[in-house]
C-alpha positions, 0 to 999 in steps of 0.5 A, spaced: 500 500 500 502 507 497 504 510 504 498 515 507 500 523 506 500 526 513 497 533 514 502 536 517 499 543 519 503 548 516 501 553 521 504 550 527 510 555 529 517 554 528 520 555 535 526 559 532 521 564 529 521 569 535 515 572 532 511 566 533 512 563 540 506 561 541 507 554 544 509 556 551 501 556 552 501 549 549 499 543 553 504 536 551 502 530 553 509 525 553 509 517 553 515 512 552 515 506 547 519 500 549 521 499 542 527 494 539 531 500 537 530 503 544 525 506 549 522 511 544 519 519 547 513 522 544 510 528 545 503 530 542 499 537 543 492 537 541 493 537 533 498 531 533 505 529 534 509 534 535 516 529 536 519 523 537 525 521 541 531 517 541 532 514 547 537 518 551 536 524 548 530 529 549 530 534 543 522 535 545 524 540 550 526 545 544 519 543 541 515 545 547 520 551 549 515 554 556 509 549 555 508 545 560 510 537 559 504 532 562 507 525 563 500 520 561 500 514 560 499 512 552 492 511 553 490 517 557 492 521 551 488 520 543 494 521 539 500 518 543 494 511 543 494 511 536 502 513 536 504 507 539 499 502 537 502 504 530 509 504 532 508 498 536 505 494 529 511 498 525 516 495 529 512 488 529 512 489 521 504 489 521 505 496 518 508 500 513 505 505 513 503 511 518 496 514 519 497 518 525 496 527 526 502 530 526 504 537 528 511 539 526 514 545 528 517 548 522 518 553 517 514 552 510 520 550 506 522 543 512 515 542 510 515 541 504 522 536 505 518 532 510 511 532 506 516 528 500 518 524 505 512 521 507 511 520 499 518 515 501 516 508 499 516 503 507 522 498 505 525 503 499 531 509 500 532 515 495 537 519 495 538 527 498 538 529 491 532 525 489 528 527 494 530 534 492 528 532 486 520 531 489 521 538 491 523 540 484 530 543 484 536 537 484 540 544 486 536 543 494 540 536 496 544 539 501 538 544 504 534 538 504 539 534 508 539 540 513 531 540 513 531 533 514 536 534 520 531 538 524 525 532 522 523 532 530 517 526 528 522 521 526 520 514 523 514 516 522 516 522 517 521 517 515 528 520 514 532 514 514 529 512 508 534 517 505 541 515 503 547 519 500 548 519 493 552 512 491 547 508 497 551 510 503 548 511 509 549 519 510 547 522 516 541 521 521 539 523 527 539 518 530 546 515 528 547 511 524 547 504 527 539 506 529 539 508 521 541 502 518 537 498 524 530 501 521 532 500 514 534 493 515 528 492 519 523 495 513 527 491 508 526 484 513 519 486 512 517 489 505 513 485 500 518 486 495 525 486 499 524 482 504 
């Protein structure tokens, strides 16, 4: 099955943007995830998922700026239910594909290079090139590497599915250990690759 589009709310305010802090307001929900790569921390608002982080690492914090973190069970929240049920069946191979309100902070441009991601075929790379490509400039590739570094929702905004040109790994947030684990986990359980 074709991956879902996520609606990524184009509205939600980069927190960088001094003009837009409009977060500090916000409420968010945070649960864990044990996960075979690592107990996964997810944030939520009342719009979607707002960031996802690796074990160890608490990058939200950036997200959220002055708003206040609730810790909640998964099932206390709408959306960190539906995060970690499709998680956990992403994580068991069931799921190849994510249906999930997200809620990226971001400016119009990372956007645009997580909508293409989403487009990233579960089980298959491009190449940052390509990927700028999706976006309608080859010239791109390094600014789309760097909007990708900034993807707060990895695996379910999918940028390990992008390689360097030549099929090497490249760069991720996560280290590359964890990015080869997710591509092998995704190529264990592809129709077509595994």
């Amino acid at each position: 099955a074709p991956p879902v589009e996520h609606p990524l709310n184009e509205r939600t305010p980069h927190p960088d943007d001094p003009k837009e802090r409009t977060m500090s307001n916000t409420i968010h929900h945070r649960t864990t995830l044990p996960s075979p790569i690592g107990t996964l921390t997810i944030v939520a608002n009342a719009d979607g998922i707002v960031a996802i982080d690796w074990e160890g690492e608490t990058a939200h914090q950036a997200v959220v700026g002055d708003g206040e973190i609730v810790d909640v069970a998964a099932d206390e929240h709408p959306v960190l239910t539906v995060a970690v049920r499709q998680l956990g069946e992403y994580f068991d191979g069931s799921r190849t594909a994510f249906d999930i309100p997200l809620a990226p902070a971001g400016t119009p441009f990372q956007h645009q290079a997580w909508e293409a991601l989403v487009r990233i075929p579960f089980g298959e790379t491009v190449s940052y090139g390509e990927q700028a490509d999706m976006l309608g400039d080859r010239n791109k590739a390094r600014a789309v590497g760097a909007a990708n570094g900034r993807n707060p929702i990895p695996i379910v905004i999918p940028c390990h599915r992008v390689v360097a040109a030549g099929g090497k790994l490249g760069g991720f947030g996560g280290g590359l250990p964890l990015k080869r684990k997710l591509l092998d986990l995704e190529c264990s359980n592809s129709p077509v690759l595994g």
